[in-house]
N, C-alpha and C positions, 0 to 999 in steps of 0.2 A: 264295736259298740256293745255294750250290755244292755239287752232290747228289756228285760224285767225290770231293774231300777231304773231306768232310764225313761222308760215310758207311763212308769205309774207316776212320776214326776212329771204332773203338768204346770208352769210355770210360766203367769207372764205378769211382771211386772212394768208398774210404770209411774216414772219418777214423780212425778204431781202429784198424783192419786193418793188418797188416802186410804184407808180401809174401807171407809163406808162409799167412794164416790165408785159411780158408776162410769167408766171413762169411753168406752168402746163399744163395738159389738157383742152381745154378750155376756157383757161387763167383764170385774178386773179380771179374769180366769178366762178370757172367752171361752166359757163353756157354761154359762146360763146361770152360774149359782153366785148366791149372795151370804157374805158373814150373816147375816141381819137376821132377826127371828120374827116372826109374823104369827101375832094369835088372834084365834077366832075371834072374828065379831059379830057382837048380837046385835047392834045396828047398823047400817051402810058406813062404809069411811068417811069419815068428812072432806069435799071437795073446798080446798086451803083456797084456791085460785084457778083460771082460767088466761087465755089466750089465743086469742084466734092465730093460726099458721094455714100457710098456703100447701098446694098439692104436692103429698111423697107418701113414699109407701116408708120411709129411711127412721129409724127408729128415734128419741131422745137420747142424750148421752149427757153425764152428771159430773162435773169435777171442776175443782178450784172454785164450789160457793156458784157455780152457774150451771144452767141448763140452757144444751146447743140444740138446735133443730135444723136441719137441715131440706129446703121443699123447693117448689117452683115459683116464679115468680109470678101473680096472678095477671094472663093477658101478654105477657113476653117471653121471650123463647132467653131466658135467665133463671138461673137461678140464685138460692141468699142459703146463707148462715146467718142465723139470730142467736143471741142472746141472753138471757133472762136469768135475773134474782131468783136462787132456787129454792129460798124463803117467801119473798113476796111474791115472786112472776113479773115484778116490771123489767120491762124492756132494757138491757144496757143497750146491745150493740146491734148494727144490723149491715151486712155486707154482703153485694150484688156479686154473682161470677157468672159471667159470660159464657154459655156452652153452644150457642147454635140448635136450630133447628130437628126436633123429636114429638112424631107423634106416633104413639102405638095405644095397643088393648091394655085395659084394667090400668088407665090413669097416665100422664107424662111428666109427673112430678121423679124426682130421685128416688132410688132405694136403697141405694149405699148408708149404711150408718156411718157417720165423724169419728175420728179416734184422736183422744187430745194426750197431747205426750210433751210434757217436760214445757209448757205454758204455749204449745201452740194444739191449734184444731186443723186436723187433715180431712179433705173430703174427695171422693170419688161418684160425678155425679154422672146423668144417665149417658150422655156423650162421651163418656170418658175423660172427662177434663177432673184430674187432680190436684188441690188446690191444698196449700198451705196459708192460715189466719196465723195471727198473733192472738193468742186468747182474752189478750185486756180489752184490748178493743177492736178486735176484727180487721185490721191492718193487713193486705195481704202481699204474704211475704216471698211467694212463689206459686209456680201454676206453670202446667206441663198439660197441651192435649196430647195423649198417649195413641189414642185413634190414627190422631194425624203424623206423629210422628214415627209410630212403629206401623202405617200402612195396615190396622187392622180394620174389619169391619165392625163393625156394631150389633148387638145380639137383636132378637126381632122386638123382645120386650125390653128392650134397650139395658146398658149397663148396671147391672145389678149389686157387684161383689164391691164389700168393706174391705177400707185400708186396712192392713196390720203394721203394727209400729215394731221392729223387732230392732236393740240396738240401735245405733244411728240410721237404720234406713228403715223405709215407708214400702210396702210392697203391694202389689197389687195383680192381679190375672189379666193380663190386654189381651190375650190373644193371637200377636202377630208370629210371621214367621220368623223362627229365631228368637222372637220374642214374647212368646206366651205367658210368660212371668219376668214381672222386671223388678226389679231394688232400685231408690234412688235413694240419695240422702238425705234424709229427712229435714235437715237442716239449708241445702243448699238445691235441692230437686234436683242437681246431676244422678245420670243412671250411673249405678257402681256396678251390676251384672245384670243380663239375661240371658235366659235361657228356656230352651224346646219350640215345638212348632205346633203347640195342640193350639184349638181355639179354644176360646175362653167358654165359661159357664158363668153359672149365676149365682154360683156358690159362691163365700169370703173363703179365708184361709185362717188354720192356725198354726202354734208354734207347742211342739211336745218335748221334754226330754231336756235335759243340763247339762251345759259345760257342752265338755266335748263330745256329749250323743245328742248337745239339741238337734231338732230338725225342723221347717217347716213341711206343714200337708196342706196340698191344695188339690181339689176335686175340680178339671178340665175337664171339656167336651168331651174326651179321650177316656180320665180317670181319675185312680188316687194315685198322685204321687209325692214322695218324700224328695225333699232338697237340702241340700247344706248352705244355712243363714251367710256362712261369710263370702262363697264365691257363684252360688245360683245351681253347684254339680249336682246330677241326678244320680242320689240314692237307692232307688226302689218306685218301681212302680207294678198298678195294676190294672189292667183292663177293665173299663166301668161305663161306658158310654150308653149314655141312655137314648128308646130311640127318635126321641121327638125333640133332642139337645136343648133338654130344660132342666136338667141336674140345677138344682135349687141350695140344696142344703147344706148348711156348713157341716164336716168332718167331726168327731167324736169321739172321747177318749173316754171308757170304760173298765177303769182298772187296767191289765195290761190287752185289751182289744179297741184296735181302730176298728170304730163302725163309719162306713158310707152308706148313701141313702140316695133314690135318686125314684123317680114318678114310674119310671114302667119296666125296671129291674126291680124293686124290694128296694132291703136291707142285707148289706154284708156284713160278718165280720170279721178280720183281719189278726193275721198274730205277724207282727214283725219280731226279726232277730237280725238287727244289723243290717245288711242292705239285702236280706231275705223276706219275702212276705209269702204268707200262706192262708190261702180262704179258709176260715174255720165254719163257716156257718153260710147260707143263702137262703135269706124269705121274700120270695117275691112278691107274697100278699102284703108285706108293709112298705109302700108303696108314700113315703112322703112326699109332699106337694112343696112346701118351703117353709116348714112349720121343723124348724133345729132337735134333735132329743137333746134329753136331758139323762146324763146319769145320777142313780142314788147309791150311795154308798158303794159303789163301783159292782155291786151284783146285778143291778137292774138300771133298766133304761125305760124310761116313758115316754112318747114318742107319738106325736097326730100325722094320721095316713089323710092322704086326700085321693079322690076319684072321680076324675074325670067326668064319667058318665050319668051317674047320679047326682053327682056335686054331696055330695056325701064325706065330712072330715070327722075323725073318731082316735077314741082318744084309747093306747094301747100299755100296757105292760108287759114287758120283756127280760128274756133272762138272758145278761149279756153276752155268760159264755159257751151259751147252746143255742140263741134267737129262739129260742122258742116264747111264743105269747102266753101268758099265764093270767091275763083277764082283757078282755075289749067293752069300753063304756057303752051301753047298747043306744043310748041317743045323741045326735050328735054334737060337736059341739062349735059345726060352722059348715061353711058349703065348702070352703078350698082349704082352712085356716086356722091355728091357735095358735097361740105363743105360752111357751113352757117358761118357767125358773125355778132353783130352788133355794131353801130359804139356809138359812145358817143352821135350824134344826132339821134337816132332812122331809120339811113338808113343800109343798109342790103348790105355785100360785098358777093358774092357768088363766090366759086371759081370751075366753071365748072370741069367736070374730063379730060378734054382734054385741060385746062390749060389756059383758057378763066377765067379773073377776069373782073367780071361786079358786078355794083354802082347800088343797086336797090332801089328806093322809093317804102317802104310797104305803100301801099296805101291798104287799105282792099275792095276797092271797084275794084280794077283794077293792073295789073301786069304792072310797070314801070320802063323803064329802062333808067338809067341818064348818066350813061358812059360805056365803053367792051375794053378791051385790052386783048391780048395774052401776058404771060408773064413766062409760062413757059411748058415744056413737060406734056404728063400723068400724071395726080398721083391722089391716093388715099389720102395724107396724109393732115390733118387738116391746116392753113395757121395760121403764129400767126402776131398780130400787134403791135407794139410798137417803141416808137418815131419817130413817122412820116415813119415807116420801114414797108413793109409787106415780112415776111421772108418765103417763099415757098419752100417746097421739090418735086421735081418731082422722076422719075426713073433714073435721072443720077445725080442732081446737085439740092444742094443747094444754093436759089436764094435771093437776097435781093433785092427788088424794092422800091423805092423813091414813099410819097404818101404824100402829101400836099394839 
């Protein structure tokens, strides 16, 4: 493997999507960034439309003219996929999926985000039940409880991690023995491979590197490890276990350093070479809670720590290939929480947990702020952007706001 071009090549395509939609976790790069440019504005965006959705922490997702939502069903141990006009917001579709019984802390809606590939929507909800729609109209076309079938248990804040679409198969973190990562086919839900015995986290996954050095990374109770997309073999791995097994964050590519992030280790970061990996860096003061970094121009990484004790989330600047912090926003900008992206011009949209969306110039010498609007309630869940749209979930309503 040539670990330098291989991994500064992060690539993930998918066949529907167009340039501007927003299809997945993290949209089309799952790594938080958008073609799209975003300039300041001297008034609030304009709120286009509205829509009530039921309980998830599971972000929006944008592609083929629609936005999917993914929540609980209010009053039933179900959950739905909806559908909406990503112009108007009226309703197409709406389809029920059966998961059984889940109650736990900070809400029992889903948190998995949908990933739509090639005209269907996958979803992985809190019981683990993974379900494939038909995108026109929510027809479902397969459905696997993973729980039940690979004998794993259930995390305590129940199932957290997004499908990734890689080639014909759908992959996901179950957990079980032997089966802590499975492939199925995306098309027909048969498992094509699993492999290892770690339990699951609450991290997603992604996919780095081309051709014959892609790999996926996926952060386990255990750690980071690399796998080979076509048969599930382990690559490389590294020791990462957090100790209260709440490793949250999704994996992060920085130019040629994989950064992991986990609540009571820090931040690592990693230099792969083929199926060798070497720590280059450990900051145990940044400490993310399940708020993704973001890289800019692969020198820097921005990134919200969260804290436990004070409930205290803050907003940091990092230099990727030494970890070192080179500014911390001094107020905060949530108790647990933020969501990062960045825009197609290299400026930083952060969407506070109290529903404050502000325009930040990553400046690495200084925290700047170019624009702040209120635009919608609480929420945990990731923002997505596409066509001039930024489509936000709070705790009552799915929001779509005008961004030019």
């Amino acid at each position: 493997m040539r670990s330098s071009l291989a991994l500064s090549a992060f690539l993930f395509t998918l066949s529907t999507a167009t340039a501007a939609d927003w299809p997945q976790w993290l949209g089309p790069r799952r790594d938080g960034s958008s073609e799209e440019v975003v300039m300041p504005w001297k008034q609030s965006p304009k709120i286009l439309w509205k829509q009530p959705v039921g309980e998830g922490h599971s972000a929006p997702v944008v592609a083929v003219g629609k936005v999917f939502v993914f929540s609980k069903v209010a009053d039933k141990d179900d959950e739905q996929v909806e559908a909406f006009d990503a112009v108007t917001g009226k309703r197409i579709w709406r389809q029920i999926c059966q998961r059984g019984n889940f109650k736990g802390l900070y809400g029992n809606g889903p948190r998995g985000t949908p990933a739509v590939d090639n005209g269907k929507v996958y979803t992985f909800g809190i019981t683990g039940v993974l379900t494939c729609l038909d995108a026109a109209d929510g027809a479902r076309l397969w459905q696997v409880d993973t729980l039940k079938q690979y004998q794993a248990a259930n995390l305590f804040f129940g199932v957290s991690g997004s499908p990734l679409v890689e080639g014909d198969r759908v992959l996901v973190n179950v957990g079980g023995k032997g089966a802590s990562i499975v492939a199925f086919d995306k098309n027909t839900g048969q498992e094509t491979w699993k492999t290892l015995d770690d339990k699951a986290s609450y991290s997603s996954p992604i996919a780095i590197g081309a051709d014959d050095n892609r790999q996926l990374v996926f952060l386990t109770a255990k750690g980071l490890v690399g796998i080979a997309p076509k048969n599930g073999s382990l690559l490389w791995q590294f020791p990462f276990q957090d100790a209260l097994f709440e490793s949250s964050t999704t994996p992060v590519l920085a130019g040629e350093i994989l950064i992991g992030s986990s609540i009571t280790l820090g931040c690592v970061g990693l230099k792969l070479d083929g199926t060798k990996v070497s720590k280059i860096w450990l900051d145990d003061t940044l400490t993310c809670y399940f708020s993704t970094p973001v890289s800019v121009a692969k020198k820097h990484v921005y990134l919200v720590t969260g804290n436990l004790i004070n409930k205290q989330a803050s907003l940091h600047c990092m230099e990727a290939a030494t970890g070192k912090t080179l500014w911390t926003r001094k107020d905060k900008v949530g108790e647990f929480h933020a969501s990062l992206l960045r825009t197609g011009d290299n400026k930083l949209l952060l969407l506070e947990e109290a529903g404050n969306l502000v325009l930040v110039d990553p400046d690495p010498k200084e925290y700047r702020e170019l624009a702040r609007a209120k635009i919608c309630g609480n929420t945990w869940a990731h923002p997505a952007l596409a066509n001039g749209r930024l489509y936000v979930r709070d705790n009552k309503d799915l929001v779509c706001a005008e961004l030019k």
